[in-house]
C-alpha positions, 0 to 999 in steps of 0.5 A, spaced: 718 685 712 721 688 717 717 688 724 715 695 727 716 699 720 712 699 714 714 694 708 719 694 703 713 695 699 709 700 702 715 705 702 715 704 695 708 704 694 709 711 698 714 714 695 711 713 687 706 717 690 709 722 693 714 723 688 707 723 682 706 730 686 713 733 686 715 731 679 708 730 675 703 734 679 698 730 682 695 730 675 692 723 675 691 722 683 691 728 688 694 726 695 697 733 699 699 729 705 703 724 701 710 728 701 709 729 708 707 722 711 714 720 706 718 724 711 725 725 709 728 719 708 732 721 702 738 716 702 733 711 703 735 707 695 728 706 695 725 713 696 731 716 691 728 710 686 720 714 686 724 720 683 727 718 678 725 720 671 725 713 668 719 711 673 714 716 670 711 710 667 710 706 674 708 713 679 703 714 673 701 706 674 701 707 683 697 713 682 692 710 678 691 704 681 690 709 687 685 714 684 681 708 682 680 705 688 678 713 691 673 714 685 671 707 688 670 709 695 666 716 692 660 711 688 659 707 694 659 714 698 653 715 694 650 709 694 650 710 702 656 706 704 658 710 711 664 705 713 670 704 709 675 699 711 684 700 708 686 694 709 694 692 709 694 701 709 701 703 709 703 709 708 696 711 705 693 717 707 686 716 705 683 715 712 687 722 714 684 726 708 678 722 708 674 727 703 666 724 705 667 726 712 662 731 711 657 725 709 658 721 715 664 716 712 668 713 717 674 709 716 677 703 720 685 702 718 687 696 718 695 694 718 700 689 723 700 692 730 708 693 729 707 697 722 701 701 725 704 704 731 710 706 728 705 709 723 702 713 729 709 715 730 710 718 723 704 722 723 705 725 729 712 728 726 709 729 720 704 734 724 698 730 720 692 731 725 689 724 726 681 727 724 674 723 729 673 718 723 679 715 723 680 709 727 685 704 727 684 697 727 690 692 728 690 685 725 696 680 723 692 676 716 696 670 717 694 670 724 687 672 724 682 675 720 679 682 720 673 680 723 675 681 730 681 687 730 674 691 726 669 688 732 674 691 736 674 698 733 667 699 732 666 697 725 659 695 725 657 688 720 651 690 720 652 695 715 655 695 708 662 698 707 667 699 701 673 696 703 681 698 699 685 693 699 691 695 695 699 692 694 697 686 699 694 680 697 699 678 692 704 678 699 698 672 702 696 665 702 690 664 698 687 662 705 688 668 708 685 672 701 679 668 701 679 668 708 679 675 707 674 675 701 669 671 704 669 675 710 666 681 705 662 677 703 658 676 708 656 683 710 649 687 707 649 688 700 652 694 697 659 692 701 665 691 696 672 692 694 677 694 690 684 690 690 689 687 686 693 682 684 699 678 680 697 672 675 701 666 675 708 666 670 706 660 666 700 665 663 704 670 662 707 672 655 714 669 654 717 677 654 712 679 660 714 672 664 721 674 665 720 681 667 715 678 673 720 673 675 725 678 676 721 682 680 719 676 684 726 675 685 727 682 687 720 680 692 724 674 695 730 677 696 727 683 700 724 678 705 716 679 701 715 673 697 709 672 692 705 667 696 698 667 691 697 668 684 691 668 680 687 667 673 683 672 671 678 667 670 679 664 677 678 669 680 671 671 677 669 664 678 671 665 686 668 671 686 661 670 683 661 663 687 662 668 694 656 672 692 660 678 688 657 681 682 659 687 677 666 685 678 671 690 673 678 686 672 683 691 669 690 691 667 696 695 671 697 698 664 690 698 662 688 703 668 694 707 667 691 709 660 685 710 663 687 716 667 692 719 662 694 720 654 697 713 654 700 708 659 706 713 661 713 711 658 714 704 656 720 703 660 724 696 663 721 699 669 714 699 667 715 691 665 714 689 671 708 691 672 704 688 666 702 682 670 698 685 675 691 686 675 685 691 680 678 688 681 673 692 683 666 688 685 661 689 690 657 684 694 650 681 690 643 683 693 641 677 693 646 671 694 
C-alpha cells in the first residue's frame, strides 16, 4: 500500500464501480457519486482497466458485492440499527450518500489515518459535501482494533450497529480479522456484518487454483499480499462459536447471478474471482 492514498485495490474496487455506472447503467448498484470520488485519474492503467468491455463480468461481481452489502444495512435499519460502521472504506461512498439519514443512521468511516486524509482531500475537489451523519474514524488493524478509533469518534457500544467490511479482510492477519470479529461480537444483539473473503488454493479446483495463484501473484507484486485464507466451513464454525447466527456464505459469481440474468460473461477476467466468497451474519440474541 501505498502511504497516503488509497490501496491498489481500493482504486480498482472504484473504478469498477464507476465504470458499472458509465458503460452498464447502474443497473445492479446504483452509486451517483462513484465517478465523482474517482476524479480523473484517466491514465491511472488501473482505472483504464474498469472501462474495458471484457470486464463487464468483474463490474457486474463489484457491484453486486456492494448492492448486497447496502440491502444489508437497509434490513438492519429496519430492524432498528442506527450506526453503521465501513471499515477499510476506500474509496466508498455510502457514508456520503447515506441513504437512511432520515431515520437517524449514523455512519463511522474507518480506514488508515494517511488513506483517510487523503480521501478527505479527494472529497473536497470532488465538490462531495461530507453530510452531519458522517464521521471518520482512523484506525491502522495491524496496529490496533477498531474499538479505540470508534471509542474516539463517538460510536456508541452499547448499542447495535451493521458494520461493511468489504476488499479487506483477505489483505489481514487472522489475528487481526478475528480480533475484528470478535470485536463485533461483543456488541448488543442485532450487531452484524457483510464481509468477504478468499479460500485457500489447495481447496480450490485444479481450473480455478491457477487462476487464484495469479491473481495473488498480482496481490504480491503490488505490494498487497494474501494474508488470510478461509474454508467455508471454518469460517462457520469460527463465526457460531463467537456468538453469529443466520450466517449466509455465498460465491462471488453466485451473487452476481443473483442481481443479473446470469454471472455476466464468462471471461478470464472473471476467473479470478471464483474463490472469494461474501458472508452476511448477525449477532445471536442470546450467547
Amino acid at each position: 500500500m501505498q502511504v497516503g492514498r488509497p490501496s491498489i485495490t481500493a482504486r480498482a474496487a472504484a473504478a469498477l464501480r464507476a465504470a458499472h455506472q458509465q458503460l452498464e447503467g447502474g443497473r445492479v448498484f446504483q452509486d451517483p457519486l462513484a465517478l465523482r470520488i474517482l476524479g480523473t485519474d484517466t491514465d491511472d492503467p488501473v482505472v483504464e482497466a474498469a472501462f474495458r468491455p471484457e470486464r463487464e463480468g468483474v463490474r457486474l461481481t463489484v457491484a453486486a458485492r456492494a448492492r448486497f452489502a447496502e440491502d444489508a444495512v437497509a434490513t438492519a435499519v429496519e430492524r432498528g440499527v442506527r450506526q453503521a460502521v465501513v471499515l477499510g472504506a476506500g474509496l466508498d461512498t455510502f457514508g456520503c450518500r447515506n441513504p437512511h439519514m432520515s431515520a437517524g443512521l449514523r455512519v463511522f468511516e474507518v480506514d488508515h489515518p494517511a488513506t483517510q486524509e487523503w480521501k478527505r482531500h479527494r472529497l473536497a475537489e470532488s465538490g462531495i459535501a461530507v453530510p452531519p451523519s458522517l464521521t471518520f474514524a482512523p484506525v491502522d488493524f495491524e496496529r490496533s482494533g477498531p474499538a479505540d478509533g470508534l471509542g474516539a469518534a463517538g460510536f456508541d457500544p452499547g448499542r447495535p450497529a451493521f458494520f461493511l467490511w468489504l476488499g479487506v479482510v483477505p489483505y489481514l492477519t487472522r489475528a487481526a480479522v478475528f480480533d475484528t470479529l470478535g470485536f463485533i461480537a461483543e456488541l448488543p444483539a442485532g450487531s452484524g456484518v457483510v464481509f468477504d473473503y478468499g479460500e485457500p488454493s489447495e481447496s480450490l479446483p485444479p481450473e480455478q487454483r491457477a487462476a487464484h495463484e495469479a491473481r495473488a501473484a498480482w496481490a504480491a507484486e503490488a505490494r498487497e499480499p494474501f494474508l488470510s485464507h478461509f474454508t467455508p466451513q471454518e469460517l462457520l464454525t469460527a463465526l457460531s462459536d463467537l456468538g453469529f447466527s443466520a450466517t449466509e456464505d455465498i460465491r462471488y459469481s453466485d451473487l452476481a447471478a443473483r442481481y443479473t440474468d446470469g454471472p455476466g460473461p464468462d471471461t478470464d477476467e472473471v476467473s479470478p474471482n471464483l474463490s472469494a466468497r461474501v458472508v452476511r451474519t448477525w449477532r445471536a440474541a442470546v450467547r
